[in-house]
Steps between C-alpha positions, in 0.01 A plus 500: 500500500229674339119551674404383220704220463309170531150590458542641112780487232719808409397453164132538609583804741722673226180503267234586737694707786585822315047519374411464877777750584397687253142547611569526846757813456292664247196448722697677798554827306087440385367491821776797682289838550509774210818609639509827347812639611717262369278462159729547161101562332191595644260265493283724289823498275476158501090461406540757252814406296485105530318336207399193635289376828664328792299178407634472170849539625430197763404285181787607318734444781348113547479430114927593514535322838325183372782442122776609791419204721466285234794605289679497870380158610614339150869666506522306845394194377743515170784608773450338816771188521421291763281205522265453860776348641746723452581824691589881349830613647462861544772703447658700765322868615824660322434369145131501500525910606768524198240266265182776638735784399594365157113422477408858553747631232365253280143587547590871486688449110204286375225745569699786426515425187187334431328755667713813317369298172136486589476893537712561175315226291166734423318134438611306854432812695146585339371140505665395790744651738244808521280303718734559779542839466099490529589619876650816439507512864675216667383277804589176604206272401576602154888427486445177268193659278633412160382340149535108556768488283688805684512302775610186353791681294585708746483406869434120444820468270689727672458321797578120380826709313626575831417134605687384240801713515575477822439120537321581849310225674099530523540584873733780386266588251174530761727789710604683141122498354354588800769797535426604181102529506539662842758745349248566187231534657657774757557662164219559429284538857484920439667587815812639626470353815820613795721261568427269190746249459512476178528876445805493707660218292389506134487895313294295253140526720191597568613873382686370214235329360232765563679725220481213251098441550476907430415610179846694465684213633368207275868524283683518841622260803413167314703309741293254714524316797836585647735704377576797262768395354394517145307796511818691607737293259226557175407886577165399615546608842303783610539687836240607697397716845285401783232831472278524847151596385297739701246290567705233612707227357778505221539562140783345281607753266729471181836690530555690211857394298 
């Protein structure tokens, strides 16, 4: 049992869940102190080279988070099987950690690709896919900033793909969503923080994902959530070194080939 379970669906938890997480992990790395030492930018890196104002970016991130829910809430209702008398039977911890895995790799293929495309495509990055790269320098309130139909194409169908695929249950689904907008959004929070999970785990991270917001890197480390699989399989891979800056912090540098 869920703590959840009896007082809302897991169709209405798998739509709504991953915003509020969302908002509340983003928030976190908001409201930490400047944290200079462990900064990737400085912040006056970050007011001088990002194009748009933290407001904006809230809209944006709302406007995306509002076709999500709904495109979320509507693959539930076209998939959910069960009348209100009937029960889900969840499958067992083994398969669902198999169905999350298979999810991930799923995920990671569809915006691969997608994403590759919208940088090579001079028309989809210019009127849309450039809004993203807006932030030049990364943080975690901005991890979802996109064009509307960014969003939908990329992390809304990407997301009900891996649904799909894996034929997960919407409980399964509210722990994979949830993973995945905590793992994007620690992509993009600016900091190299010690003893980061997910820097342990994943070489696609916060680091990884620094060199593709650079100017240098835009053609480079397209994978996205997960893994870097593709990169390294399609010669879009690009290695970089943690550089400590005088004045505190880090700088992600491009290895030279």
């Amino acid at each position: 049992m869920v703590f959840w379970e009896g007082y809302v669906s897991d169709e209405v938890m798998g739509t709504f869940a991953p915003i509020v997480v969302y908002w509340l992990y983003a928030g976190f790395y908001q409201l930490l102190p400047p944290m200079n030492k462990y900064r990737l930018h400085t912040r006056k890196e970050e007011n001088a080279k990002n194009l748009v104002p933290l407001a904006t970016v809230v809209k944006g991130v709302l406007v995306q988070q509002f076709f999500q829910a709904t495109v979320a809430h509507l693959l539930f209702l076209l998939t959910c099987k069960v009348t209100t008398s009937e029960t889900v039977v969840q499958p067992s911890i083994p398969i669902q950690i198999v169905q999350i895995i298979i999810a991930m790799l799923v995920m990671d293929t569809w915006q691969y690709f997608v994403h590759r495309y919208m940088h090579q495509n001079k028309f989809l990055y210019r009127h849309i896919h450039s809004q993203h790269h807006r932030l030049v320098v990364p943080y975690a309130i901005g991890a979802l900033y996109n064009h509307p139909l960014e969003g939908l194409l990329l992390d809304t169908f990407g997301g009900a793909l891996s649904f799909l695929v894996t034929g997960m249950t919407a409980r399964t689904a509210v722990i994979f969503f949830c993973f995945a907008v905590v793992k994007t959004v620690d992509d993009h929070c600016g900091l190299w923080l010690p003893g980061n999970i997910f820097h342990l785990f994943f070489q696609n991270n916060t680091a990884y994902h620094d060199i593709h917001h650079q100017l240098q890197g835009t053609k480079f480390n397209y994978s996205q959530p997960f893994f870097s699989i593709w990169d390294k399989l399609l010669g879009t891979y690009r290695p970089y070194r943690l550089v400590k800056r005088p004045e505190g912090g880090f700088e992600a540098r491009l290895m030279k080939d």
